[in-house]
C-alpha positions in Angstrom: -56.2 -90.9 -196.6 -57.1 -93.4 -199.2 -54.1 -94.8 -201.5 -56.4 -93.4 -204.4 -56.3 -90.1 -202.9 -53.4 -88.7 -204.8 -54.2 -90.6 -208.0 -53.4 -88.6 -211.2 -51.3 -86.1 -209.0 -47.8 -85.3 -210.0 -45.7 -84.5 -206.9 -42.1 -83.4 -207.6 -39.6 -83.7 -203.9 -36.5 -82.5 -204.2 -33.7 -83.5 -202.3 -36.0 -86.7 -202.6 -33.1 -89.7 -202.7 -32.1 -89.5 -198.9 -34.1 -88.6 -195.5 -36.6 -86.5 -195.0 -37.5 -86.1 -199.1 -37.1 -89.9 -199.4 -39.8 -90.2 -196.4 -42.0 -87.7 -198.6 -41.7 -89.7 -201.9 -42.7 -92.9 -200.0 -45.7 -91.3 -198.3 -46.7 -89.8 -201.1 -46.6 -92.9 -203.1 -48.4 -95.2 -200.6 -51.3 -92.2 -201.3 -51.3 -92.5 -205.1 -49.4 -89.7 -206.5 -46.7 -89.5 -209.5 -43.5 -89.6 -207.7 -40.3 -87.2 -209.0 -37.7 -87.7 -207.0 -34.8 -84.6 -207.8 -31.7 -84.8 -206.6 -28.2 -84.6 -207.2 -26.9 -88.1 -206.3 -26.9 -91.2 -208.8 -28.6 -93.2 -206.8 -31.9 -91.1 -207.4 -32.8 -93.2 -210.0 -32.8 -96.3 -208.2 -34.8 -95.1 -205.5 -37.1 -93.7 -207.9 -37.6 -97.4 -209.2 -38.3 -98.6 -205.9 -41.2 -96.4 -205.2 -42.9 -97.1 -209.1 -41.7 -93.2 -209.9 -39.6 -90.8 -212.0 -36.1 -89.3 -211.3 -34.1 -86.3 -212.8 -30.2 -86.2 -211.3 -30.1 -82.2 -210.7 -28.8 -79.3 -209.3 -31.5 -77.7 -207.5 -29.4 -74.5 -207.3 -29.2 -74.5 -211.1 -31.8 -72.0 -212.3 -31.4 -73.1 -215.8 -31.3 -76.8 -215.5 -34.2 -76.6 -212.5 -35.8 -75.0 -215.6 -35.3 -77.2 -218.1 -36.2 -80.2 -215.6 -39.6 -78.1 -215.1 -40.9 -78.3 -218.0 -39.6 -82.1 -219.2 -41.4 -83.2 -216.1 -45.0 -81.5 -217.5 -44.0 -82.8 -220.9 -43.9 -86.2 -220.1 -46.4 -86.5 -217.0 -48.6 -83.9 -216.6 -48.5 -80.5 -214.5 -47.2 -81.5 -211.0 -49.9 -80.2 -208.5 -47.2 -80.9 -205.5 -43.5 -79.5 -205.0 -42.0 -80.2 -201.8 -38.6 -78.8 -201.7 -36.9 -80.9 -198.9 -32.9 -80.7 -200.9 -30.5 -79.2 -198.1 -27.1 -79.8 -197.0 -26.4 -79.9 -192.9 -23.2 -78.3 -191.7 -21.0 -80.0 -188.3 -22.2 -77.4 -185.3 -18.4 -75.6 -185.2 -17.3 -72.2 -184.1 -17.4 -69.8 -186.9 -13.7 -69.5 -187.1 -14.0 -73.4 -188.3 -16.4 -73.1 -191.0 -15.0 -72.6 -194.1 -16.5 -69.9 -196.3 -16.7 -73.0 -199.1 -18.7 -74.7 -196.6 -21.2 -71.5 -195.8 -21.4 -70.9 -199.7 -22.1 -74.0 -200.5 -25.2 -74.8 -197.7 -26.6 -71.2 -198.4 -26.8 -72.5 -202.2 -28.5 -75.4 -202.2 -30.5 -74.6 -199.0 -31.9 -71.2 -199.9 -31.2 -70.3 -203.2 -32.3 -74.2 -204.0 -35.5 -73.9 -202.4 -36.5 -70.5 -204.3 -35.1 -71.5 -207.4 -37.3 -74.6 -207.3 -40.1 -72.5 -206.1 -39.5 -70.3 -209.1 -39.3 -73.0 -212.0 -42.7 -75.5 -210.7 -44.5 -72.3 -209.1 -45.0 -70.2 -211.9 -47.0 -73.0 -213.5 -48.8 -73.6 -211.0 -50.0 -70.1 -210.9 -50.9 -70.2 -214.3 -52.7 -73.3 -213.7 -54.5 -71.3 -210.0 -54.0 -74.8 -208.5 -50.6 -76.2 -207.3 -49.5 -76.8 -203.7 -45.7 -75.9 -202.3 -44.1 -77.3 -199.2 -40.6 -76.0 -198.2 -38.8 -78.4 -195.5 -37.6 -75.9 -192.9 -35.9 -76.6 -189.6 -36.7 -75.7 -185.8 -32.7 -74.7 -186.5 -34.3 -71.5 -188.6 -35.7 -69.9 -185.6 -32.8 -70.7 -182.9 -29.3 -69.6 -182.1 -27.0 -72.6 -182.4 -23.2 -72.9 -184.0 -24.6 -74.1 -187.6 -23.7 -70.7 -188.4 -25.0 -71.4 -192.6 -27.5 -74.0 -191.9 -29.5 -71.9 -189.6 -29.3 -68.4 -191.4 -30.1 -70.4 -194.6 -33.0 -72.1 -193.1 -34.4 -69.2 -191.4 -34.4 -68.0 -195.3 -36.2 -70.6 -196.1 -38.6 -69.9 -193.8 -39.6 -66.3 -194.7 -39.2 -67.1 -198.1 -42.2 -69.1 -197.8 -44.2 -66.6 -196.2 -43.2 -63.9 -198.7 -44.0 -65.9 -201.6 
């Protein structure tokens, strides 16, 4: 692909200020798109800078403010045609005994209900539109037994979320 390949695109990554979303934004970038970077940390906007894009500092669990962010990002550049939804929080591999229920609640937030609430607020546009594309970052971790005893099940979510929606 072409660095002109992804001009006028708007491609929105969430969980884009760190790993694999940050490796998303960049390669999407080098191709020519818009990038969004979401994410909850303040260094989002910096990294935003760095690859020439846009960044919103949010909750991707937050239906309302995943919302709100939805439609300020169409407002001020244009329908996004991409939505990669790469947020997620790992857990330490621990006996379930270890893991506290503050730990499971908070990975099964952002990793599941972040990823459908994100599909929510950029897909219904996109279906409006007929043209829109959604990737949701899964792990091999979704279709294994190992002691990540939220990761996993939220993953594993994640993955037949994608092929119900």
């Amino acid at each position: 692909m072409t660095t002109a390949q992804l001009r006028d695109t708007v491609a929105v990554v969430t969980g884009g200020a760190s790993g694999i979303g940050f490796a998303c934004c960049r390669e999407l970038s080098r191709r020519g798109a818009t990038i969004v970077v979401l994410d909850r940390h303040q260094r989002t906007q910096d990294l935003a800078h760095e690859l020439g894009g846009r960044a919103w500092v949010v909750d991707v669990a937050d239906e309302a403010a995943m919302g709100v962010c939805a439609k300020q990002i169409e407002a001020e550049l244009g329908p996004p045609d991409i939505l990669v939804n790469s947020a997620g929080i790992i857990q330490v591999p621990q006996q379930p005994r270890h893991l506290s229920m503050q730990t499971w609640d908070e990975v099964v937030r952002v990793d599941q209900r972040g990823t459908y609430v994100a599909c929510v607020a950029f897909g219904n546009g996109m279906v409006e539109r007929r043209r829109g594309s959604i990737v949701n970052i899964a792990s091999v971790a979704g279709m294994r037994s190992m002691p990540l005893h939220a990761y996993s099940p939220a993953k594993a979510a994640v993955i037949s979320m994608t092929q119900c929606l």
